[in-house]
C-alpha positions, 0 to 999 in steps of 0.5 A: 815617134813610134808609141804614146810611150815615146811621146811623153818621154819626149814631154816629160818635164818640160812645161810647154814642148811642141809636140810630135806624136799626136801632132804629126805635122801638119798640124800644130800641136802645144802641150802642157803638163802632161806626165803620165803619172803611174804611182805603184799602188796608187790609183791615178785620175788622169784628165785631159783638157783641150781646146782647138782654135781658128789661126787668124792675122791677130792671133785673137782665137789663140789668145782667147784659148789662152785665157781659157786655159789659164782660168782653168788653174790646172795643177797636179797632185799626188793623185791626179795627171792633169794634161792639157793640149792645144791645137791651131787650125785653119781648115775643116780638114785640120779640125776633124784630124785635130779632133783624131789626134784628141779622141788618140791621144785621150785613149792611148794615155787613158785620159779621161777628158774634163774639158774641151773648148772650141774657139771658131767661127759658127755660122747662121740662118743658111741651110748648110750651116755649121762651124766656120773655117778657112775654105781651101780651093780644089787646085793642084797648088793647094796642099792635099792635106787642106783641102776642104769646104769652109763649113763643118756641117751637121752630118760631119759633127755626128761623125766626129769620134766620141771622146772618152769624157769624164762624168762631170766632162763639158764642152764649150763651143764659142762662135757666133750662134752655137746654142741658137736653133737653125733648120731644126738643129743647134750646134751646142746640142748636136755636140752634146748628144754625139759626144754624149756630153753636157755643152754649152753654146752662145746665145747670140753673135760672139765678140772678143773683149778684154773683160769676161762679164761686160763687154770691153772693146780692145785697143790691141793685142796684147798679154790682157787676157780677152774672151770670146761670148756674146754680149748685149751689144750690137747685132745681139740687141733687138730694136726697143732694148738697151745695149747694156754690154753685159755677157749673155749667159751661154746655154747650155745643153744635156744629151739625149 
């Protein structure tokens, strides 16, 4: 599709649609709601809300992105174009070009973006560490498009584009150790001051589980809605305390 233009008309009244134009293969893109609402003498707040997650066997990221799109409870209103995108990934390379069609997206629909939420890995205490996805060989059998180190690093988070966020905007980061300092810097906060956006991150190794405020070991996967946060449990529990559980609150961290 040539236009944003054409692109919605492509989603318009359709409540789930996979979606061309901002997600031009490779990547895979699913939409939800968004109308583009234009009211003749009427202003119209326009929000985007996002989330890029990890592909993996089970499906746990999506479903965990899921959940998170559904306790948003978005809905439209007569003054109000609520759009809600999503994107799976599986290499550095698709996040950062997720993250493009986000930053294009948001701008050519003059969304302003209310929320993100990024369901990955993360990793910790080695030098080049950052946010974690599949590491794609350097061969000529691998697709161009995929190939890639495993880790998006320090210096690729402050390159990323700056998204047009609204003035109550947050970001939410999800994988293990994302508000916890490695080498002088912490992932939740390098997202805050290149986004210029308040965000939060997990203070400690982050679990799937079907209850959001204790923690709920699952049996399989399923419609139950699970969450990724950190617990007070296993490598979260220093040697002396009780393994209670209970959700450890995320961080959260102002631009500077």
């Amino acid at each position: 599709m040539s236009s944003f233009g054409d692109f919605i008309q492509f989603i318009l009244g359709i409540e789930t649609a996979y979606a061309p134009g901002p997600c031009d293969e490779p990547l895979d893109c699913h939409v939800i709601n968004c109308q583009n609402k234009n009211f003749e003498n009427k202003p119209i707040k326009k929000l985007l809300y996002f989330s890029i997650y990890y592909i993996v066997n089970d499906d746990a990221f999506k479903i965990a992105a899921n959940t998170w799109r559904n306790d948003l409870n978005l809905s439209d209103s007569s003054t109000t174009d609520v759009c809600y995108i999503s994107y799976d990934v599986k290499s550095e390379p698709q996040f950062k070009s997720a993250w493009t069609s986000i930053f294009t997206l948001a701008n050519e629909g003059n969304y302003l973006v209310e929320k993100g939420s990024l369901f990955t890995h993360a990793s910790d205490s080695i030098k080049n560490s950052g946010l974690e996805f599949k590491e794609i060989p350097d061969d000529p059998n691998a697709d161009e498009y995929e190939k890639g180190e495993a880790t998006l690093r320090l210096d690729e988070m402050k390159q990323l584009e700056i998204l047009p966020w609204s003035k109550s905007g947050q970001l939410w980061l999800n994988g293990c150790n994302t508000a916890i300092e490695r080498y002088g810097w912490t992932p939740a906060q390098v997202f805050a001051d290149r986004q210029k956006v308040k965000t939060y991150g997990q203070v400690g190794f982050a679990y799937f589980s079907e209850k959001k405020e204790t923690y709920d070991r699952f049996d399989s996967w399923g419609n139950d809605p699970l969450y990724l946060r950190a617990y007070k449990r296993s490598d979260n529990v220093r040697q002396g305390e009780e393994s209670t559980g209970k959700a450890i609150p995320e961080k959260e961290f102002n631009p500077r």
